[in-house]
HTML snippet that shows the backbone in 3Dmol.js (N, CA, C, O; Angstrom):
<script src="https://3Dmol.org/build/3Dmol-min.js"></script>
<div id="view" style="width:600px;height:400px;position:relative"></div>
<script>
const pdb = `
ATOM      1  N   UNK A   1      52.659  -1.726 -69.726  1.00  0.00           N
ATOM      2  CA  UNK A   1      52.326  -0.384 -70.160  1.00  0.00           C
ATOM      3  C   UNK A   1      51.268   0.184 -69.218  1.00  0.00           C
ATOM      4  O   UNK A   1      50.330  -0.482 -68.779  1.00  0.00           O
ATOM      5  N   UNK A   2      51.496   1.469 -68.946  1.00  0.00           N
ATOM      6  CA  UNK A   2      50.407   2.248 -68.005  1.00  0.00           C
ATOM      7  C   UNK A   2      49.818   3.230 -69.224  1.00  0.00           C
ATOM      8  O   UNK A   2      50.238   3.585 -70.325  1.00  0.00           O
ATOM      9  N   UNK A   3      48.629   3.471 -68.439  1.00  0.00           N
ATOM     10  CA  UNK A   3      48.096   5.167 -69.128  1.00  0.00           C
ATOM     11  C   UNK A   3      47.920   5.735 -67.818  1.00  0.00           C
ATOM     12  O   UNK A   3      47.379   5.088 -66.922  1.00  0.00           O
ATOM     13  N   UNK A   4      48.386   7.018 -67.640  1.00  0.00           N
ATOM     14  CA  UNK A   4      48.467   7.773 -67.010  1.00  0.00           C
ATOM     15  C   UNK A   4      47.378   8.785 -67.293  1.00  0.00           C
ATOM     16  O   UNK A   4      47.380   9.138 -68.472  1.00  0.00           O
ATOM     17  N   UNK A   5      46.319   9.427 -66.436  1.00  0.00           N
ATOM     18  CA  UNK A   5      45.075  10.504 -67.652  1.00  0.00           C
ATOM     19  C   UNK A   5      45.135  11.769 -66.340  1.00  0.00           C
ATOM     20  O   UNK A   5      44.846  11.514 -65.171  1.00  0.00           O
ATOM     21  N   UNK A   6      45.494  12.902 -66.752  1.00  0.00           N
ATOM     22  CA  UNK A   6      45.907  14.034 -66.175  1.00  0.00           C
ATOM     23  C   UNK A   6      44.297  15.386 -66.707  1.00  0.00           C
ATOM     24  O   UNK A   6      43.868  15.556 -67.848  1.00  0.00           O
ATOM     25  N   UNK A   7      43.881  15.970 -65.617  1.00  0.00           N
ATOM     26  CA  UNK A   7      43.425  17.463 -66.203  1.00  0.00           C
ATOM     27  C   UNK A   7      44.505  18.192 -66.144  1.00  0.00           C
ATOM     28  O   UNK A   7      45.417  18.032 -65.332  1.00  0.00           O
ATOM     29  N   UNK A   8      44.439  19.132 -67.114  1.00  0.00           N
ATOM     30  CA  UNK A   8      45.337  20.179 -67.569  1.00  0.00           C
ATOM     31  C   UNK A   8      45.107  21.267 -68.022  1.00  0.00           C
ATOM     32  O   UNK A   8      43.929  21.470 -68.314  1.00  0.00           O
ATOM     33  N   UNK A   9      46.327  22.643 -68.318  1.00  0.00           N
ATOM     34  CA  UNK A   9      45.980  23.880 -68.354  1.00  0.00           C
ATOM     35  C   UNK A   9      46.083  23.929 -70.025  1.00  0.00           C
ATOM     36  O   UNK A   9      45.849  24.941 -70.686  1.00  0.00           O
ATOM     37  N   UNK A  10      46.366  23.006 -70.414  1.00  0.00           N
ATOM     38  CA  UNK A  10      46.982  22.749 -71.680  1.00  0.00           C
ATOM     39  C   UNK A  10      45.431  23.213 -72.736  1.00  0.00           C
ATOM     40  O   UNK A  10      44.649  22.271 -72.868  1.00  0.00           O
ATOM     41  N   UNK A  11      45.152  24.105 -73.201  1.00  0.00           N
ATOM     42  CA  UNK A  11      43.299  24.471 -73.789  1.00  0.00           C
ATOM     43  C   UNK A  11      43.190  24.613 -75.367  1.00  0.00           C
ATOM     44  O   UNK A  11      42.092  24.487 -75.908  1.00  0.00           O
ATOM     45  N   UNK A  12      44.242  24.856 -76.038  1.00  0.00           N
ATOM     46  CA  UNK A  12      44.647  24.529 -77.119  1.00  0.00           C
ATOM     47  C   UNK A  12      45.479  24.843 -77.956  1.00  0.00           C
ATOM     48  O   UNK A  12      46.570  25.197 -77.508  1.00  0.00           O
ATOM     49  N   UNK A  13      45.261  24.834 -79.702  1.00  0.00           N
ATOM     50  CA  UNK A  13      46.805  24.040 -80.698  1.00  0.00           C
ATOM     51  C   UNK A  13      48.327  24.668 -80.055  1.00  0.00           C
ATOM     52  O   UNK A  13      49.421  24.104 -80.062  1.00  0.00           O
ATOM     53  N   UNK A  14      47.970  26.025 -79.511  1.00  0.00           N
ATOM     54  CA  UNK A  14      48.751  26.608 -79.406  1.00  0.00           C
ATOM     55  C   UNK A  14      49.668  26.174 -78.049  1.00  0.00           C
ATOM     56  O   UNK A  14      50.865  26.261 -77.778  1.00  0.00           O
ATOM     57  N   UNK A  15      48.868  25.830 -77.574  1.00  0.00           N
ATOM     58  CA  UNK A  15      49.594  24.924 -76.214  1.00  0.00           C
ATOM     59  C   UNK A  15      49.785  23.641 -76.549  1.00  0.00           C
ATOM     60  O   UNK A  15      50.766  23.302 -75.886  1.00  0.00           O
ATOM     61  N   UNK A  16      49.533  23.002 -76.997  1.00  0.00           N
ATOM     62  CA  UNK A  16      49.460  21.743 -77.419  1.00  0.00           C
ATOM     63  C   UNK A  16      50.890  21.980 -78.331  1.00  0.00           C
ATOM     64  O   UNK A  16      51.638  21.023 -78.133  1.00  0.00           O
ATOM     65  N   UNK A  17      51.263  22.605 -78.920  1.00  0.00           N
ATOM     66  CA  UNK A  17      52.683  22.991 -79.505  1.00  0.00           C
ATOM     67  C   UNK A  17      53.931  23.616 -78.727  1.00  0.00           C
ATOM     68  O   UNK A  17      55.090  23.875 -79.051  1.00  0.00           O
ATOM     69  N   UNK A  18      53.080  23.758 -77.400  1.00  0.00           N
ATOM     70  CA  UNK A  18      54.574  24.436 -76.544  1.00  0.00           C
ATOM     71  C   UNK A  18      54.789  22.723 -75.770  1.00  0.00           C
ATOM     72  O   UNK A  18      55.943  22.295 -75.781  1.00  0.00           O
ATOM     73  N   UNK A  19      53.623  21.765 -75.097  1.00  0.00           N
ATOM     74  CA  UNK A  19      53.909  20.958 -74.849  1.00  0.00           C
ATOM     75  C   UNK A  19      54.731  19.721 -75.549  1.00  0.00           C
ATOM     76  O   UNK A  19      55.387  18.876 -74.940  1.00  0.00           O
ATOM     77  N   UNK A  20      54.534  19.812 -77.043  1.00  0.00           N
ATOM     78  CA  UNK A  20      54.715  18.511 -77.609  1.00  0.00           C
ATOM     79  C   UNK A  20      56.107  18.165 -77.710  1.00  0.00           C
ATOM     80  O   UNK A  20      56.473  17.024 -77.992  1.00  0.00           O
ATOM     81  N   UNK A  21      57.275  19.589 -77.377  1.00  0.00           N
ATOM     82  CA  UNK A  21      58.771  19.127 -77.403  1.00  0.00           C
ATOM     83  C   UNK A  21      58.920  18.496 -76.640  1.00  0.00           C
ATOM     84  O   UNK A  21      59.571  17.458 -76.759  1.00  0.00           O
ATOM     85  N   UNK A  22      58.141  19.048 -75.114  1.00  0.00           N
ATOM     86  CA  UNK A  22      58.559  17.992 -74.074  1.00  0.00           C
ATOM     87  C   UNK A  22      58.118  16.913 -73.742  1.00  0.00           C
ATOM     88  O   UNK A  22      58.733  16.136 -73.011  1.00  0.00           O
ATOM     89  N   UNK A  23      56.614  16.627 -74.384  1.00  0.00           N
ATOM     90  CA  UNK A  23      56.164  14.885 -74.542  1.00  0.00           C
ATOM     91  C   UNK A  23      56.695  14.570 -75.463  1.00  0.00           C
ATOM     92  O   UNK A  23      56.651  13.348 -75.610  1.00  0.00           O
ATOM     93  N   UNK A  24      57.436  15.306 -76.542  1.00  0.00           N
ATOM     94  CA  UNK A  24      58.031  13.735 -77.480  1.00  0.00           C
ATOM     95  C   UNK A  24      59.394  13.335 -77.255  1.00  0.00           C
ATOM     96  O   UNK A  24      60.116  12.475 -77.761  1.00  0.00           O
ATOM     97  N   UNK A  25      59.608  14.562 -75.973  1.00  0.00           N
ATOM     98  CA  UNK A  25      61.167  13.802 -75.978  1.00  0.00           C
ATOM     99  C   UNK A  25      61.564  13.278 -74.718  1.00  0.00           C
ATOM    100  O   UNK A  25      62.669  12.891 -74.339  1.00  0.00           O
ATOM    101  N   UNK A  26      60.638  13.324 -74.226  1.00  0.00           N
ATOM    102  CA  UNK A  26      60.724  12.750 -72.779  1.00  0.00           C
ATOM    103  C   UNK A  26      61.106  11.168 -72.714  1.00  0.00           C
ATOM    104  O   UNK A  26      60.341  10.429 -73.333  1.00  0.00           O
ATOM    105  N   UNK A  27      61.744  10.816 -72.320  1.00  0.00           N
ATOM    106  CA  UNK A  27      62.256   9.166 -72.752  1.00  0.00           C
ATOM    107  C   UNK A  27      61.067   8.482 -71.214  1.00  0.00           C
ATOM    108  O   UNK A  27      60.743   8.772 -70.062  1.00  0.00           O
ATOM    109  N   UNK A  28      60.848   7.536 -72.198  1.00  0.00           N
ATOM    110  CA  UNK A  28      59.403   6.830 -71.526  1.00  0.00           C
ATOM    111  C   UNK A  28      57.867   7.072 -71.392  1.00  0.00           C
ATOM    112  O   UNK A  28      56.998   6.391 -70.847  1.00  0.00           O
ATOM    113  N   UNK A  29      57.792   8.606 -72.257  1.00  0.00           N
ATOM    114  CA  UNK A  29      56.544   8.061 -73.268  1.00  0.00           C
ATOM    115  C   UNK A  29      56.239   7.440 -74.414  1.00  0.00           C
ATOM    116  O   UNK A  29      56.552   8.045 -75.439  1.00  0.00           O
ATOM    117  N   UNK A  30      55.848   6.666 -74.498  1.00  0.00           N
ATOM    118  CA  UNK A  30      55.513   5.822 -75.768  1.00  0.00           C
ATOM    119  C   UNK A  30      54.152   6.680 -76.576  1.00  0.00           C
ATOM    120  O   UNK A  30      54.003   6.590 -77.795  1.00  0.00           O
ATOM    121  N   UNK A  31      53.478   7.273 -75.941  1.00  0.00           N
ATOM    122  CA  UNK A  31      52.061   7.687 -76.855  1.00  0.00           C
ATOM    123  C   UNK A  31      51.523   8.971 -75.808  1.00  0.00           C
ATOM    124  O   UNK A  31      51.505   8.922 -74.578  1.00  0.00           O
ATOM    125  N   UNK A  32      51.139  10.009 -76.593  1.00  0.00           N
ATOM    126  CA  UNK A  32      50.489  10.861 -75.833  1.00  0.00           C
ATOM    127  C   UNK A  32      49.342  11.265 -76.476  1.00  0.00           C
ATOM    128  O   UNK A  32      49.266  10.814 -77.619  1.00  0.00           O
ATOM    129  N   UNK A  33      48.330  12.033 -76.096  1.00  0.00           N
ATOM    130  CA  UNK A  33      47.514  12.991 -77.078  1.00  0.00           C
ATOM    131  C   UNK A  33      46.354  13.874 -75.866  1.00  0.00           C
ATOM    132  O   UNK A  33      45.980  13.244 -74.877  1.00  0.00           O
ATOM    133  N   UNK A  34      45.981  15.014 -76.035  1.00  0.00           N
ATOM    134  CA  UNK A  34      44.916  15.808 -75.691  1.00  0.00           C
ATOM    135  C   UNK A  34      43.979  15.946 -76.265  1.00  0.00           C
ATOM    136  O   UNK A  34      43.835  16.009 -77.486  1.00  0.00           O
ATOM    137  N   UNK A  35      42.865  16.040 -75.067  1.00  0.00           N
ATOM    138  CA  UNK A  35      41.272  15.655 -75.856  1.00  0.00           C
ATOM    139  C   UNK A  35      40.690  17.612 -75.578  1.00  0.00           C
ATOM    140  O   UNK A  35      40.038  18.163 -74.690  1.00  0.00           O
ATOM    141  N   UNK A  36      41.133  17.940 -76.428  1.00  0.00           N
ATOM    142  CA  UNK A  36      41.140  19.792 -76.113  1.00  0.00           C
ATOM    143  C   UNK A  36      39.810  19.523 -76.338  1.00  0.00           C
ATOM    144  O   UNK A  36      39.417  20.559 -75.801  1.00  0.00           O
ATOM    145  N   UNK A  37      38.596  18.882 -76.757  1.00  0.00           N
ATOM    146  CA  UNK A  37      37.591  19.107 -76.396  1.00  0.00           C
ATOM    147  C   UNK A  37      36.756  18.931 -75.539  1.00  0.00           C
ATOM    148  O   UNK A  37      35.545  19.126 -75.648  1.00  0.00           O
ATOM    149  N   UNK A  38      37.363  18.532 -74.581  1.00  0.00           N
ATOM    150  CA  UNK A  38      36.927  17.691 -73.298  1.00  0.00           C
ATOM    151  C   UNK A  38      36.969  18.968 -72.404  1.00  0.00           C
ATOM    152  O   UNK A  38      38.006  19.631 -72.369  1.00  0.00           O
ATOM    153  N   UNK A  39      35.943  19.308 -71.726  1.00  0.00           N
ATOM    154  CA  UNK A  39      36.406  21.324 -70.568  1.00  0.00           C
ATOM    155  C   UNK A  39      37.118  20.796 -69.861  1.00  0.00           C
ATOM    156  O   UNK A  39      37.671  21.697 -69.231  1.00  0.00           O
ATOM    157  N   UNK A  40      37.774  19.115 -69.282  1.00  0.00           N
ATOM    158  CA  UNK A  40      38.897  19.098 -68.178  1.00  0.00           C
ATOM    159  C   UNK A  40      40.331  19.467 -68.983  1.00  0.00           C
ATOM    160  O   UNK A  40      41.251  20.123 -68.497  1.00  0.00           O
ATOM    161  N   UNK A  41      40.292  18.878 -70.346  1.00  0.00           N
ATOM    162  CA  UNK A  41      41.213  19.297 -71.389  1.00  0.00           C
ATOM    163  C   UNK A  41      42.312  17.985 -71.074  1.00  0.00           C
ATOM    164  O   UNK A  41      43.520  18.173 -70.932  1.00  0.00           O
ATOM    165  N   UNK A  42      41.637  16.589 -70.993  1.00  0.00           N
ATOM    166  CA  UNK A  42      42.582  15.318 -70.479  1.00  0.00           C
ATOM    167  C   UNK A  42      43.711  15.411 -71.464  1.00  0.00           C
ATOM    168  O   UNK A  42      43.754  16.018 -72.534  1.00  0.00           O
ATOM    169  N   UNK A  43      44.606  14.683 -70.871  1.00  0.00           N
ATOM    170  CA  UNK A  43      46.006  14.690 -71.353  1.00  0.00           C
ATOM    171  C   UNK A  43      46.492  12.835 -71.260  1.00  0.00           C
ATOM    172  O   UNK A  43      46.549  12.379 -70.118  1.00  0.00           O
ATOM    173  N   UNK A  44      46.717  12.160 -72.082  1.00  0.00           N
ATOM    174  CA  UNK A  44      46.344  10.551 -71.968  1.00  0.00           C
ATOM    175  C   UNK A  44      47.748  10.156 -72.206  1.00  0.00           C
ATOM    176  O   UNK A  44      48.200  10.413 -73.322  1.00  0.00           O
ATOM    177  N   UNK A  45      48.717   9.418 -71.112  1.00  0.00           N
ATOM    178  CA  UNK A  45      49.922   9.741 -71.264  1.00  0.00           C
ATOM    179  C   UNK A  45      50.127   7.688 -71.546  1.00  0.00           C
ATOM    180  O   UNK A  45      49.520   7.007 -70.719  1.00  0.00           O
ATOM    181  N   UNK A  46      50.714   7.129 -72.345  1.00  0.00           N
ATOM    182  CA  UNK A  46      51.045   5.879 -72.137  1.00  0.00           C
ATOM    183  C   UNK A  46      52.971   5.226 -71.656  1.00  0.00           C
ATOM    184  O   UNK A  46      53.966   5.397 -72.361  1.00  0.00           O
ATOM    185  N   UNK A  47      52.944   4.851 -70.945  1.00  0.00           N
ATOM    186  CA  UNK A  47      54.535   4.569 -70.583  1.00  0.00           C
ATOM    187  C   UNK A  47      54.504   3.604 -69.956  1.00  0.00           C
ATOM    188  O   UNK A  47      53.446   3.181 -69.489  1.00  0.00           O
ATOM    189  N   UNK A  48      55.428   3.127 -69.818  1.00  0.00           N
ATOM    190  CA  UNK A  48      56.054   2.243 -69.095  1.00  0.00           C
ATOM    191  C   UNK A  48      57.235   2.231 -67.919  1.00  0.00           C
ATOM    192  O   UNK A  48      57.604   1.299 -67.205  1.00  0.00           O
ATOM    193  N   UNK A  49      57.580   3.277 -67.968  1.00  0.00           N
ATOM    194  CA  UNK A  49      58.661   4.002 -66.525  1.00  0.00           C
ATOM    195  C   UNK A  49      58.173   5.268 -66.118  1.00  0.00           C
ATOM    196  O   UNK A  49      58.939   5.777 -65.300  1.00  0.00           O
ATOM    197  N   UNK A  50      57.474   5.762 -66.304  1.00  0.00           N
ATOM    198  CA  UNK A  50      57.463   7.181 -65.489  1.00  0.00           C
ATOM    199  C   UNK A  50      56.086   6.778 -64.540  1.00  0.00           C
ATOM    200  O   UNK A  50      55.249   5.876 -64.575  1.00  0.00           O
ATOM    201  N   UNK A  51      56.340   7.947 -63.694  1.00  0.00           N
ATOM    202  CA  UNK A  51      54.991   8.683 -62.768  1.00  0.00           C
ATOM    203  C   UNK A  51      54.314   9.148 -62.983  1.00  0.00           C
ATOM    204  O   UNK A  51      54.181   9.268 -64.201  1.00  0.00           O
ATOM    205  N   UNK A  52      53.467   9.709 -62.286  1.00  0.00           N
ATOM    206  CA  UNK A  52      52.068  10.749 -62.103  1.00  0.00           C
ATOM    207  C   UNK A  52      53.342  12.061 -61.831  1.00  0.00           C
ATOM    208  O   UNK A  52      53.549  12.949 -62.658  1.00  0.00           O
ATOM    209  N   UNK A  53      53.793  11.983 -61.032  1.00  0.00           N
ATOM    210  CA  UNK A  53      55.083  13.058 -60.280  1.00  0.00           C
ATOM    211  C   UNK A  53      55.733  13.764 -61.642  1.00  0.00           C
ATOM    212  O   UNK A  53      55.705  14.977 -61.850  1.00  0.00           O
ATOM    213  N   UNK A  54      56.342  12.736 -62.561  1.00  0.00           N
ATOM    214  CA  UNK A  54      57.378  12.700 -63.514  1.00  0.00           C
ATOM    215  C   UNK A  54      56.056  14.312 -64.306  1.00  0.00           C
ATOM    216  O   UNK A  54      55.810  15.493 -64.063  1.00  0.00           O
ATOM    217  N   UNK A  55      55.745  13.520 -65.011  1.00  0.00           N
ATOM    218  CA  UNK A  55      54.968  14.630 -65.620  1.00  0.00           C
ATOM    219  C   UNK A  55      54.507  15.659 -65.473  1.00  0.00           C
ATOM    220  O   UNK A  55      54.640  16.599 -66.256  1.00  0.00           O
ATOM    221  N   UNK A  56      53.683  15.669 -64.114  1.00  0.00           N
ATOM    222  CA  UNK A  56      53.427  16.854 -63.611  1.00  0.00           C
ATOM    223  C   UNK A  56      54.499  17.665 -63.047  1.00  0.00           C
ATOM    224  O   UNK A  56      54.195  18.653 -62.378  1.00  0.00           O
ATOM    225  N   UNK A  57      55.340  17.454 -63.181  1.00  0.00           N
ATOM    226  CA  UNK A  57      56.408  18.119 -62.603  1.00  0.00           C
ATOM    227  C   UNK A  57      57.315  18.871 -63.949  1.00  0.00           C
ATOM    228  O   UNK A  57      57.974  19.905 -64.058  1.00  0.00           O
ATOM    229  N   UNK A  58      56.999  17.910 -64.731  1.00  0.00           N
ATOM    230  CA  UNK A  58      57.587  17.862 -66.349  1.00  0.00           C
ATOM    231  C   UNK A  58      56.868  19.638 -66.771  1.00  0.00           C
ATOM    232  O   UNK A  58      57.324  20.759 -66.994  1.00  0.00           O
ATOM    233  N   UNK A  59      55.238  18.835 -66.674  1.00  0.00           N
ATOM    234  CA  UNK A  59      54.614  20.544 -67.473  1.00  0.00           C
ATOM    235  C   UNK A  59      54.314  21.574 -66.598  1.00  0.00           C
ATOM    236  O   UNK A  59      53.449  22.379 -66.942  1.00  0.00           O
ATOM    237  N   UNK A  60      54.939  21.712 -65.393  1.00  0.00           N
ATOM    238  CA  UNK A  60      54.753  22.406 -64.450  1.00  0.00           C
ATOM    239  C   UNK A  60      55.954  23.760 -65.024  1.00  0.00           C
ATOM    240  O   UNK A  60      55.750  24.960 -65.210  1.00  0.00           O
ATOM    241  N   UNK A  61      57.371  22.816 -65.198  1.00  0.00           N
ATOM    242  CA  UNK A  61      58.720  23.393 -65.205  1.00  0.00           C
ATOM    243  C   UNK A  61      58.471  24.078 -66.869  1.00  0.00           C
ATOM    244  O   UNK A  61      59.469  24.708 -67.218  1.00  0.00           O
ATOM    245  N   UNK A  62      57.449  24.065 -67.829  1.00  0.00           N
ATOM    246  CA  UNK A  62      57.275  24.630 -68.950  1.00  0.00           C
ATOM    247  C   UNK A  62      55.656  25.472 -68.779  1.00  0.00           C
ATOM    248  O   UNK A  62      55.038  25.566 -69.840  1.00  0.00           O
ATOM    249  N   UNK A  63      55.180  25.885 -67.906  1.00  0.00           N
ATOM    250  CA  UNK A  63      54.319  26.340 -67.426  1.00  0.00           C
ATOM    251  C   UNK A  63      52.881  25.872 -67.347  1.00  0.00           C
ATOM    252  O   UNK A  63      51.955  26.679 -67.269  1.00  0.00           O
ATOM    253  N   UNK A  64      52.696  24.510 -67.368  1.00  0.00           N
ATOM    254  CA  UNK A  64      51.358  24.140 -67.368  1.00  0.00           C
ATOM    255  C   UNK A  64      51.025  23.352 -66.359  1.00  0.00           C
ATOM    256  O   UNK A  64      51.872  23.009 -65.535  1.00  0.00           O
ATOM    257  N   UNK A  65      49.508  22.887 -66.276  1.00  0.00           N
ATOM    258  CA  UNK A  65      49.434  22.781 -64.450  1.00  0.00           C
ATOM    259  C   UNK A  65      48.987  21.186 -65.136  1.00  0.00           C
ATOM    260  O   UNK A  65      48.534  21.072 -66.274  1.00  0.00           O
ATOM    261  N   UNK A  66      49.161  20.313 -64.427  1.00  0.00           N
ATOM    262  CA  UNK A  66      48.245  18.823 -64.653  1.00  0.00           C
ATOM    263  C   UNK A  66      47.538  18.622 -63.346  1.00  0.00           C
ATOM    264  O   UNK A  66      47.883  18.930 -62.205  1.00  0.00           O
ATOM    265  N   UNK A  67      46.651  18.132 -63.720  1.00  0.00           N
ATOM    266  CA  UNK A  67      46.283  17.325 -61.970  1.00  0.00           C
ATOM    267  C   UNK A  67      46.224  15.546 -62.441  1.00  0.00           C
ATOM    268  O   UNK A  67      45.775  15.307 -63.562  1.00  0.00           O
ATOM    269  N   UNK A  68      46.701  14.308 -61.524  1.00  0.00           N
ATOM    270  CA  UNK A  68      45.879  13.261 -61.840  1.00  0.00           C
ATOM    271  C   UNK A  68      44.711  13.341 -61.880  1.00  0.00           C
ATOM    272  O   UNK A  68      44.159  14.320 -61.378  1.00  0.00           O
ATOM    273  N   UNK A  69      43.872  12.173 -62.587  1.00  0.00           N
ATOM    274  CA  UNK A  69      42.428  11.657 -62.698  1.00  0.00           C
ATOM    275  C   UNK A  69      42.630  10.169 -62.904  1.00  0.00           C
ATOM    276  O   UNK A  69      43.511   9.705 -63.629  1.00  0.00           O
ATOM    277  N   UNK A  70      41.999   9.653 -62.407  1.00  0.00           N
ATOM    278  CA  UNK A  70      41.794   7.986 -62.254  1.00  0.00           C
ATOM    279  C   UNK A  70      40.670   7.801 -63.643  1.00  0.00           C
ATOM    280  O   UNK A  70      40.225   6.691 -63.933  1.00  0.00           O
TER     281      UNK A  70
END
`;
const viewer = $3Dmol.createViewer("view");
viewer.addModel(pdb, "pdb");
viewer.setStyle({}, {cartoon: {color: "spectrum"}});
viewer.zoomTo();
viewer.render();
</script>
């Protein structure tokens, strides 16, 4: 299992509800969640097959920006 931890445009519930169709159905996340109180607004992705690429590319194509963070 990886965690993947992204900044994002994602700032809150209301985004956090346009994202969640496409993190819960994305095959090969196992666990997600946003720390909307955090000002980077982390995005904590757990899987086991995807990328850094996969995702950001994922909430890019539904309008939101990620960056990695180590």
């Amino acid at each position: 299992m990886t965690t993947l931890k992204f900044k994002t445009s994602i700032n809150c519930n209301g985004c956090v509800a346009k994202v969640s169709p496409f993190l819960d159905n994305t095959n090969g996340i196992d666990k997600w969640e946003v720390e909307l109180t955090n000002p980077q607004k982390i995005l904590t992705i757990e899987t086991s097959s995807l990328k850094e690429e996969d995702i950001i590319e994922g909430l890019k194509n539904i309008g939101y920006r990620a960056e990695k963070i180590d």
